[in-house]
BAKE-570120 format. One record per residue (C-alpha): residue in one letter; x, y, z. Coordinates in steps of 0.001 Angstrom, whole numbers, plus 500000, padded with zeros to 6 digits. Example, Ala and Ser with C-alpha at 12.3 -4.5 7.8 and 13.67 -1.06 7.14 Angstrom:
! residues 2
<res = a x = 512300 y = 495500 z = 507800>
<res = s x = 513670 y = 498940 z = 507140>
This chain:
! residues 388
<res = x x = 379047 y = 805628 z = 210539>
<res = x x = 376677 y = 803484 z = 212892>
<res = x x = 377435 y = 803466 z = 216568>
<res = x x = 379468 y = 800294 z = 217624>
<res = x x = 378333 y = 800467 z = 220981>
<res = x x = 374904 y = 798956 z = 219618>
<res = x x = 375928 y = 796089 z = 218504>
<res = x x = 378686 y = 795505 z = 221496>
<res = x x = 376584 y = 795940 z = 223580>
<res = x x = 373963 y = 792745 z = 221513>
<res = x x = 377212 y = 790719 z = 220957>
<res = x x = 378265 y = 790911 z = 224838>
<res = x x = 374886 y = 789168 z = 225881>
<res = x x = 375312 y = 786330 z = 223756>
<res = x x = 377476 y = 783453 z = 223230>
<res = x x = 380460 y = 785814 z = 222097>
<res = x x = 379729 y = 787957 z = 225710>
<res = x x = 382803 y = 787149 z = 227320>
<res = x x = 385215 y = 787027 z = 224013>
<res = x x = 384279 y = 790410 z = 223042>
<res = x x = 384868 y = 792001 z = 226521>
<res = x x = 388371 y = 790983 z = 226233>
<res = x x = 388613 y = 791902 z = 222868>
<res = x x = 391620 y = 790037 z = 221056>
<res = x x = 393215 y = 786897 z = 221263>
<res = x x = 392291 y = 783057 z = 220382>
<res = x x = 389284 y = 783312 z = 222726>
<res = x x = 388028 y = 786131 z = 219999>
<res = x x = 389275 y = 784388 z = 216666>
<res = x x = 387015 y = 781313 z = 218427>
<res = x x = 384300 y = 783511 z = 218755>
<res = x x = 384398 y = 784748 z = 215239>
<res = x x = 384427 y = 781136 z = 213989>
<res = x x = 381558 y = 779922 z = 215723>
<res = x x = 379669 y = 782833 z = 215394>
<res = x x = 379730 y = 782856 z = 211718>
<res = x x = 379386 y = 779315 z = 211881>
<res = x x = 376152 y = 779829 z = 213089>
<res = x x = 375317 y = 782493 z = 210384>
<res = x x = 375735 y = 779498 z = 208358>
<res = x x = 373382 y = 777284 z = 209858>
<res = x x = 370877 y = 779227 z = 209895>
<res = x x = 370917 y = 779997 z = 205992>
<res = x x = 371190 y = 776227 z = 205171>
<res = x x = 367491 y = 775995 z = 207492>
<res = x x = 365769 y = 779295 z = 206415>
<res = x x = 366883 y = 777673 z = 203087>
<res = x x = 365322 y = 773897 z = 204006>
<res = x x = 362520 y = 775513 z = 205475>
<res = x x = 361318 y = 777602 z = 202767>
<res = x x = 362421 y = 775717 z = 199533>
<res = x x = 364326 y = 778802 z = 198669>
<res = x x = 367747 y = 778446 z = 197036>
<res = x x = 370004 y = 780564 z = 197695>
<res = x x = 372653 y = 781893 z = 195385>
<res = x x = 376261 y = 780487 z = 196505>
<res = x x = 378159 y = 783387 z = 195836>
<res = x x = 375791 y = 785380 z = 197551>
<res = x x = 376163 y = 783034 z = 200740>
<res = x x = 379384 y = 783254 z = 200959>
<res = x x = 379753 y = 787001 z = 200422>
<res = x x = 377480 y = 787287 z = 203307>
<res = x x = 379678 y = 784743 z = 205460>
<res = x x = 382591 y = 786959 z = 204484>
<res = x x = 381612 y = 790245 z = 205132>
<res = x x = 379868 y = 789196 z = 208570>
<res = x x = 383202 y = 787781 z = 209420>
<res = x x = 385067 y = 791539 z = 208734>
<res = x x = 382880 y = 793088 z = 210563>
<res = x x = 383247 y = 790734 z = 213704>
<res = x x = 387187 y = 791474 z = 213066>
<res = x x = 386374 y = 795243 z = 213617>
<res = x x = 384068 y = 794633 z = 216718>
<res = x x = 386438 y = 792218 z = 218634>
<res = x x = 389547 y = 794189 z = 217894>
<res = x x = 388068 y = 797608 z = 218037>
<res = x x = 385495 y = 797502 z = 220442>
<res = x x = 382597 y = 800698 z = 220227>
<res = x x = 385457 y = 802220 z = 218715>
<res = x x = 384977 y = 800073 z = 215534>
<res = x x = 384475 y = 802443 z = 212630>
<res = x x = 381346 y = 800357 z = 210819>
<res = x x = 380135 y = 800824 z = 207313>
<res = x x = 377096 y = 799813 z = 205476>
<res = x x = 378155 y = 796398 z = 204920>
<res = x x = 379939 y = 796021 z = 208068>
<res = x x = 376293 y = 797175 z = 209961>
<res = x x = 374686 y = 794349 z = 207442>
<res = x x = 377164 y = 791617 z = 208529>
<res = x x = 376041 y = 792647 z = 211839>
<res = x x = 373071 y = 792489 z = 211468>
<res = x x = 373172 y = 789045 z = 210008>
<res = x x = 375028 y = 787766 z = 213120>
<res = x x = 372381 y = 789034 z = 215895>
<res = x x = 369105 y = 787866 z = 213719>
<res = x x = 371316 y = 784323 z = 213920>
<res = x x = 373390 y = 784074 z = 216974>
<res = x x = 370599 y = 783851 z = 219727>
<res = x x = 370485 y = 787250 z = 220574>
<res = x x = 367615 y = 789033 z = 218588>
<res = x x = 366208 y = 785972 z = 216287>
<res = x x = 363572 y = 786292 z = 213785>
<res = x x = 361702 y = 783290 z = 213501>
<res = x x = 359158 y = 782141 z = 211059>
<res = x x = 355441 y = 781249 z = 213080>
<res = x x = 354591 y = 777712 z = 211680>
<res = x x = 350842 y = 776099 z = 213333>
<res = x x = 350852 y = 779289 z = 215478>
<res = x x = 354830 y = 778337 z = 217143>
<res = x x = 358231 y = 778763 z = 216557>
<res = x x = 360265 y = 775785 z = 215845>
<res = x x = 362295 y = 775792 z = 218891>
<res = x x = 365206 y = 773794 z = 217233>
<res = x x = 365769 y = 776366 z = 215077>
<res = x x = 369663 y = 777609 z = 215167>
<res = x x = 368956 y = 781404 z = 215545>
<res = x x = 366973 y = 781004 z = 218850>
<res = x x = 369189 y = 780386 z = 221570>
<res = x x = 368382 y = 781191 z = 224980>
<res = x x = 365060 y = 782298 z = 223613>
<res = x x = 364070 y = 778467 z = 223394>
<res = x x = 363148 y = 778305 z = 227089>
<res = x x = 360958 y = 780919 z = 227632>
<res = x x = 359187 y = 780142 z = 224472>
<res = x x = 358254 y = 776517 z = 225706>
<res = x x = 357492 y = 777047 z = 228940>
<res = x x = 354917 y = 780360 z = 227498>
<res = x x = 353639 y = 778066 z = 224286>
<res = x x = 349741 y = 778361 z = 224999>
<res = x x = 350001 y = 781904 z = 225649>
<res = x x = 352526 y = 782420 z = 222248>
<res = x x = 350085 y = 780021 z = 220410>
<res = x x = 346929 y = 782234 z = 221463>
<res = x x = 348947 y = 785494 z = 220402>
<res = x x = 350223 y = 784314 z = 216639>
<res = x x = 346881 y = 782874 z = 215767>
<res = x x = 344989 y = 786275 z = 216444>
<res = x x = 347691 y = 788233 z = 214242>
<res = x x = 347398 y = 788585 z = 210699>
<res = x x = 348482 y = 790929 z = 207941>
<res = x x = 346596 y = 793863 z = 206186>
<res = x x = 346049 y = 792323 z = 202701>
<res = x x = 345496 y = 795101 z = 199793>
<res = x x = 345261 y = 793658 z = 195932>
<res = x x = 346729 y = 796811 z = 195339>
<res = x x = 350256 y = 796616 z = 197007>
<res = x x = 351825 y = 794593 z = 194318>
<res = x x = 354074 y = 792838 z = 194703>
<res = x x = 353730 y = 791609 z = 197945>
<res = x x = 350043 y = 792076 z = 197757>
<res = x x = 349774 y = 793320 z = 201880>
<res = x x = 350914 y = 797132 z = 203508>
<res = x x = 351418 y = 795812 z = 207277>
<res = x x = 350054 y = 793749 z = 210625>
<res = x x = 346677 y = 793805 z = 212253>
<res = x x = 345612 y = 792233 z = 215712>
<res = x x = 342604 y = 791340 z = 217606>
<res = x x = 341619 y = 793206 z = 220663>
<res = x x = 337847 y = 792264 z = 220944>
<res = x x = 335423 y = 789872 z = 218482>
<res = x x = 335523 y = 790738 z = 215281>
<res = x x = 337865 y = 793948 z = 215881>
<res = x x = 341393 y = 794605 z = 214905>
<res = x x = 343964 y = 797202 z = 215948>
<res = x x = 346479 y = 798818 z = 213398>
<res = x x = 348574 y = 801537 z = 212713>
<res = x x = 346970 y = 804590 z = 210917>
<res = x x = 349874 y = 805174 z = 208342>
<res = x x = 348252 y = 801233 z = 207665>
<res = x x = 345317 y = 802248 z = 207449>
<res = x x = 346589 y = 804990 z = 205025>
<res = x x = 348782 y = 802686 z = 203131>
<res = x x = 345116 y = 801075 z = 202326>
<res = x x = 343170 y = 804181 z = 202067>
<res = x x = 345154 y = 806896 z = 200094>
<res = x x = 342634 y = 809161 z = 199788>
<res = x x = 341598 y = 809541 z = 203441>
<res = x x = 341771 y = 811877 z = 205861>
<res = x x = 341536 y = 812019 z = 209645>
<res = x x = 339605 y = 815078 z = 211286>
<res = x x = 338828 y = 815505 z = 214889>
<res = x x = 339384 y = 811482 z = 215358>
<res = x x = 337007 y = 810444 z = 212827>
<res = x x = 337848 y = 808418 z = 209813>
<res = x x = 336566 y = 810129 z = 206412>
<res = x x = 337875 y = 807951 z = 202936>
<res = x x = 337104 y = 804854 z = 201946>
<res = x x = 339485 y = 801863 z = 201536>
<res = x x = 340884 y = 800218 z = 198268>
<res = x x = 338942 y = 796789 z = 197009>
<res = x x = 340120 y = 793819 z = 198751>
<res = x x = 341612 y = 794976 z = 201802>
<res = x x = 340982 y = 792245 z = 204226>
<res = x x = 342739 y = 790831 z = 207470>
<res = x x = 344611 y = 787294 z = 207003>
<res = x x = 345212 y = 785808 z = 210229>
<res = x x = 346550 y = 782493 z = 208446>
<res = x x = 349412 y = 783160 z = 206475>
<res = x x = 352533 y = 781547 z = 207922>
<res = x x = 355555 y = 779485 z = 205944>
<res = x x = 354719 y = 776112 z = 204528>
<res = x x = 351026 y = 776991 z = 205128>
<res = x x = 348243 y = 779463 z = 203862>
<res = x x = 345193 y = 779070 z = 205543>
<res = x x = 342524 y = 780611 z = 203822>
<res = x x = 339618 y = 780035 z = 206816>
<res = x x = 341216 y = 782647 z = 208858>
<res = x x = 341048 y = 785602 z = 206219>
<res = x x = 338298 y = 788156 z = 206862>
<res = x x = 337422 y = 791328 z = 204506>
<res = x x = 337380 y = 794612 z = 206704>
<res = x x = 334282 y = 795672 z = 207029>
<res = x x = 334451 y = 799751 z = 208236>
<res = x x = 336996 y = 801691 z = 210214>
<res = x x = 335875 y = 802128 z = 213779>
<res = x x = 337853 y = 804679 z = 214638>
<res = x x = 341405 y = 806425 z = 214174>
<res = x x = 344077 y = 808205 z = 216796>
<res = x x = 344358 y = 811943 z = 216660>
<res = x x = 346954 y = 813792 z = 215096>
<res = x x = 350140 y = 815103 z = 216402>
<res = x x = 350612 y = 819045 z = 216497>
<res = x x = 352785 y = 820720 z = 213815>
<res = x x = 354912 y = 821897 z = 216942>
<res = x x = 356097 y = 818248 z = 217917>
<res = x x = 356711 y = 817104 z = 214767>
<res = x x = 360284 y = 815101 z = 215542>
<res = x x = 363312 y = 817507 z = 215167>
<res = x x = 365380 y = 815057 z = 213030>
<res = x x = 362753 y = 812519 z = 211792>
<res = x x = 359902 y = 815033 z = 210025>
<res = x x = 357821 y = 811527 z = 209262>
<res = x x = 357166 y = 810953 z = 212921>
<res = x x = 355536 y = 812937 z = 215816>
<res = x x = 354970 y = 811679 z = 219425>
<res = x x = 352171 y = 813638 z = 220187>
<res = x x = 349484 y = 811652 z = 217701>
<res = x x = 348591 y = 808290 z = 218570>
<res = x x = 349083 y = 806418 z = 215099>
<res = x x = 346469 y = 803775 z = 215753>
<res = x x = 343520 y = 802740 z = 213945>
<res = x x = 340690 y = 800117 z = 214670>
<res = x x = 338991 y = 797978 z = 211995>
<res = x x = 336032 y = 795876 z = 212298>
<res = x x = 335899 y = 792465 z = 210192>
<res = x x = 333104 y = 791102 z = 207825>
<res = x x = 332012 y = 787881 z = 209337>
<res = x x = 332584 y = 785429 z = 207485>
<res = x x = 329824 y = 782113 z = 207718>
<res = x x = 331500 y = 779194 z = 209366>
<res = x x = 335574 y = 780632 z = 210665>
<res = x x = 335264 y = 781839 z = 214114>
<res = x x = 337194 y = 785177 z = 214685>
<res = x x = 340144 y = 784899 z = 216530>
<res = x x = 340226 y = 785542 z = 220221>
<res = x x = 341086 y = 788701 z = 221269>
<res = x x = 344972 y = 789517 z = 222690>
<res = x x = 344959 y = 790736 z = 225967>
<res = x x = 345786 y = 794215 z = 226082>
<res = x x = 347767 y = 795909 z = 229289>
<res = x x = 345468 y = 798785 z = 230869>
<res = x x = 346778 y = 801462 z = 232498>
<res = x x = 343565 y = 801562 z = 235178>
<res = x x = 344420 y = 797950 z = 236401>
<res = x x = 345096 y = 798606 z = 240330>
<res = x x = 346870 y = 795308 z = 240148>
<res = x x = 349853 y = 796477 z = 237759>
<res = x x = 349392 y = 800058 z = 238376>
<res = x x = 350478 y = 800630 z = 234787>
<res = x x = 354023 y = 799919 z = 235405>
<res = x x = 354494 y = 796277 z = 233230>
<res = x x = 356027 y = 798141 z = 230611>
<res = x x = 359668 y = 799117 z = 232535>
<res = x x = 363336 y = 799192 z = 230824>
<res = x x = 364576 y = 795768 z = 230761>
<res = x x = 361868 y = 793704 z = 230220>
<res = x x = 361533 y = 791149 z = 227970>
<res = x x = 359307 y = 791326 z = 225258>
<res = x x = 358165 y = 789604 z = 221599>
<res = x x = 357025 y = 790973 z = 218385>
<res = x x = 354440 y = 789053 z = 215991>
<res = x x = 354336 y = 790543 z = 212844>
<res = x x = 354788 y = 790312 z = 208792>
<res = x x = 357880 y = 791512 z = 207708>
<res = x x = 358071 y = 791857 z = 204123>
<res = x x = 360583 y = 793724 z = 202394>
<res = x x = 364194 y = 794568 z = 202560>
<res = x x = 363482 y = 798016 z = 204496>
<res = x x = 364599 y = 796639 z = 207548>
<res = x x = 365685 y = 799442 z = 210567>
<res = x x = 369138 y = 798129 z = 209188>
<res = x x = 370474 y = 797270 z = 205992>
<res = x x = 370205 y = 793703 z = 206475>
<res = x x = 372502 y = 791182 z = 204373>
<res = x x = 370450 y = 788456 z = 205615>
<res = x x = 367056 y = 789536 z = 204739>
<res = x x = 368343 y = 790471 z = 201279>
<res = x x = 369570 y = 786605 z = 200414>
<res = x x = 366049 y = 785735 z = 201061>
<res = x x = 364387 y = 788477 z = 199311>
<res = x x = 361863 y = 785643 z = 198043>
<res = x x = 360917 y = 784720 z = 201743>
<res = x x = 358061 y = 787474 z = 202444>
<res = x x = 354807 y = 787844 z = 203676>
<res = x x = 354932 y = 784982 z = 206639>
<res = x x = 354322 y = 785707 z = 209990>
<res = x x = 357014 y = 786217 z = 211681>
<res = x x = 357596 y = 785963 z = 215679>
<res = x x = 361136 y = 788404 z = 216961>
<res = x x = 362140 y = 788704 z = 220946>
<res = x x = 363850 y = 791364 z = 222392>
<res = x x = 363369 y = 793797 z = 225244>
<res = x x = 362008 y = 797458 z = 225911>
<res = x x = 364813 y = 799540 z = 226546>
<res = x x = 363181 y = 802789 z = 227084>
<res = x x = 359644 y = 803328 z = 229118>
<res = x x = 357062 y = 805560 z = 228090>
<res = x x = 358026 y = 809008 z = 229771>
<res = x x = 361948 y = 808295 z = 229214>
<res = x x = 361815 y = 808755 z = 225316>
<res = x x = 362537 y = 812530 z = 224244>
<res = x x = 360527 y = 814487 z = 221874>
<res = x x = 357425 y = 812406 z = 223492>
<res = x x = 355154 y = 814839 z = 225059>
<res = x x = 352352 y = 812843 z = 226222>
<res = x x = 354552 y = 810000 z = 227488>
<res = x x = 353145 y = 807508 z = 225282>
<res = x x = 355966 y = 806162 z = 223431>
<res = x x = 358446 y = 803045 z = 224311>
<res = x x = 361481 y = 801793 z = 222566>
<res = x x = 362326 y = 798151 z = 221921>
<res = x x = 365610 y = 796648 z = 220118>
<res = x x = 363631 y = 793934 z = 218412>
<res = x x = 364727 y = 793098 z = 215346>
<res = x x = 362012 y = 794366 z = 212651>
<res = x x = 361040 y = 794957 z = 208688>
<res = x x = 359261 y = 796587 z = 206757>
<res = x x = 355278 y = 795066 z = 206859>
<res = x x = 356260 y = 795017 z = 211218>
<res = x x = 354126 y = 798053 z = 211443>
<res = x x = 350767 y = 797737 z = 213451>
<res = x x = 352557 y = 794420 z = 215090>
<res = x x = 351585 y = 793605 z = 218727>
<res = x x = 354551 y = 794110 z = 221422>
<res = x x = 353879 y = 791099 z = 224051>
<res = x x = 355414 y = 790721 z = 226946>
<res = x x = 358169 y = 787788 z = 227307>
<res = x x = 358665 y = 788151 z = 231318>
<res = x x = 355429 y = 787112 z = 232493>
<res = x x = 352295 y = 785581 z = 231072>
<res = x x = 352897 y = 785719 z = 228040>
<res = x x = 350094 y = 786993 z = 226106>
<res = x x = 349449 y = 790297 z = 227067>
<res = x x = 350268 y = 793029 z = 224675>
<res = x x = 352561 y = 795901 z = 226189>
<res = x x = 352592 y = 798125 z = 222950>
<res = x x = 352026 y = 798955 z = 219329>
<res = x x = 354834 y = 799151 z = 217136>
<res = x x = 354516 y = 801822 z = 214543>
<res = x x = 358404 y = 802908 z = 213649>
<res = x x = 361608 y = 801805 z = 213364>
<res = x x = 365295 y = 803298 z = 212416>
<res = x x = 368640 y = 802286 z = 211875>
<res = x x = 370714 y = 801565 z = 214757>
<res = x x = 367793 y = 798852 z = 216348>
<res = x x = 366093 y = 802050 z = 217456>
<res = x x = 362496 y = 801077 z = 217665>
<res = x x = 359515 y = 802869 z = 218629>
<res = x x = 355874 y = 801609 z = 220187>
<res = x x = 352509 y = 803314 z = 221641>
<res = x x = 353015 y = 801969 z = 225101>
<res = x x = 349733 y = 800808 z = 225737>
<res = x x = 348922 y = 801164 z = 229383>
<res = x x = 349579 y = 805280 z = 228705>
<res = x x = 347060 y = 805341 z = 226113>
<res = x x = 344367 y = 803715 z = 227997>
<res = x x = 342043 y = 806719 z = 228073>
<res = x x = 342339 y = 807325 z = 224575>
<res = x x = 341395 y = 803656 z = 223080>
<res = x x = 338827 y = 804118 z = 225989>
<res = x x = 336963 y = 806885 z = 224087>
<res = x x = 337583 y = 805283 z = 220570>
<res = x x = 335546 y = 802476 z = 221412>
<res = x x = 332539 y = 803263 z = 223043>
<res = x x = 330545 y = 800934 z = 221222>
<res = x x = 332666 y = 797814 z = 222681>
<res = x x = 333039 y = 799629 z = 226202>
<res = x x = 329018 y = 800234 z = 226160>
């Protein structure tokens, strides 16, 4: 069973906040209705805004199993006993309510109409040059060989002409490789290539750039701090790679993201605190979600676009166990599959510079990110040849 506390405690900050603390009653029944209401809007536009059609039966089974689980939440509370479909239902309600949207990236912005965004709206506007300089220099890790989506994950600028990854990516691109001592040694599959261009309604095929050589790659964790319960991840390696692109005559690169240091005496490393808010730009792609999402499973056709999600960091690097070197952060942004290697910008302040690398997720919106102003040394030494 999944912990009902995680989605109360979603639910409470939204537009159902004050229903669901009382729990019960018409004020809750309301609630319900116009929070699956909104569930519905949002299909009819993802629907309108992708040309996708959506089976009715499965639309309405959605609608209807969102609504149960709702009637568990408000009468239960984080008592509520949820199930797999109940946790989908969920799910469904906080990618759509305002809370934790998911929003397709369309001429580098989010279309701030757009029913799931809610209180996310302001922010957004009043940040769009920033967002708009952030989504253009994010693109997907294209691979011929991932079929069928035809991509393994995200990829962002951090200096001309170089990109920043994860190294599972990097892996997912290069199966034969092997990391020793911090040095890359394999070579990458035909194809693989960097497209910063691919959002709904438009593929741009001037922003696309082959990858030219690995740069560099983030050491390895120790056997000893390999997680306790999750044997795929360990703390103590930084899973970061850094790709340099083939120029490509007449597209510009895109500009570089501005990355948070931890040597900046004006921040003192410390942007990265509980609480704050935060976005993700990424490429989801597949129904792996940290959740078993209804709603990404009606639109199993809608893949591959870049994809923009707030949220917030809810613990700082130092505060996450199993974490050694203190270099991990979690964030309850809502992610996919193909989110791996995406940017973590910060939402509070200017907008544009990127507070961490998102390399895992689980069920339960328990997300996890190399918090980048820990790591500072490290990317210091991997790129000498930028720093020189």
């Amino acid at each position: 069973m999944t912990d009902a506390r995680t989605y109360v405690g979603l639910l409470t900050t939204g537009p159902a906040g004050s229903a669901l603390e009382s729990a019960g009653g018409n004020r809750a029944h309301t609630a319900r209705s116009e929070l699956v209401e909104r569930l519905d809007a949002e299909i009819a536009y993802v629907e309108r805004k992708t040309g996708v059609s959506v089976d009715p039966y499965g639309w309405r089974a959605l609608l209807g199993k969102a609504d149960d689980a709702l009637a568990k939440l408000f009468g239960d509370g984080p008592d509520a006993r949820l199930g797999r479909d109940d946790v989908g239902g969920l799910e469904a309600v906080i990618a759509t309510d305002g809370s934790r949207p998911v929003l397709f990236v369309e001429d580098d912005f989010v279309d701030v109409r757009a029913p799931s965004i809610g209180d996310y709206a302001a922010p957004l506007s009043r940040l769009e040059d920033a967002v708009r300089a952030v989504c253009r220099s994010v693109g997907r890790v294209d691979d011929p060989a991932a079929q069928p989506l035809g991509y393994q994950g995200t990829a962002w600028a951090v200096a001309e002409g170089i990109v920043v990854t994860n190294y599972h990516v990097l892996r997912a691109v290069a199966p034969s490789a092997v990391r020793r001592d911090g040095r890359f040694e394999g070579r990458l599959n035909p194809g693989v290539a960097v497209h910063f261009g691919h959002e709904v309604r438009d593929v741009r095929q001037d922003r696309r750039f082959p990858v030219r050589r690995v740069i560099a790659v983030g050491q390895q964790g120790a056997d000893e701090h390999v997680h306790p319960e999750l044997p795929n991840l360990n703390f103590d390696g930084l899973d970061l790679a850094v790709l340099e692109l083939e120029p490509v005559p007449g597209r510009p690169f895109p500009a570089p993201i501005t990355v948070a240091r931890g040597d900046d005496l004006r921040t003192m490393g410390a942007l990265a605190n509980a609480g704050r808010g935060v976005y993700v730009v990424g490429y989801p792609g597949n129904e792996q979600s940290t959740t078993p999402d209804l709603f990404v499973r009606l639109f199993a056709g809608v893949k591959s676009f870049k994809r923009l999600a707030p949220g917030r960091i809810v613990d700082a690097a130092g505060q996450v166990p199993h974490d050694p070197r203190g270099w991990v952060l979690t964030h309850d942004v809502s992610t996919l599959g193909g989110n791996s290697g995406s940017a973590v910008v910060d939402l509070d302040a200017d907008g544009r510079t990127a507070l961490g690398l998102h390399f895992a997720g689980l069920h339960a919106r328990q997300n996890w990110a190399h918090a980048l102003e820990r790591t500072t040394r490290e990317v210091n030494r991997m790129l000498p040849e930028l720093l020189g």
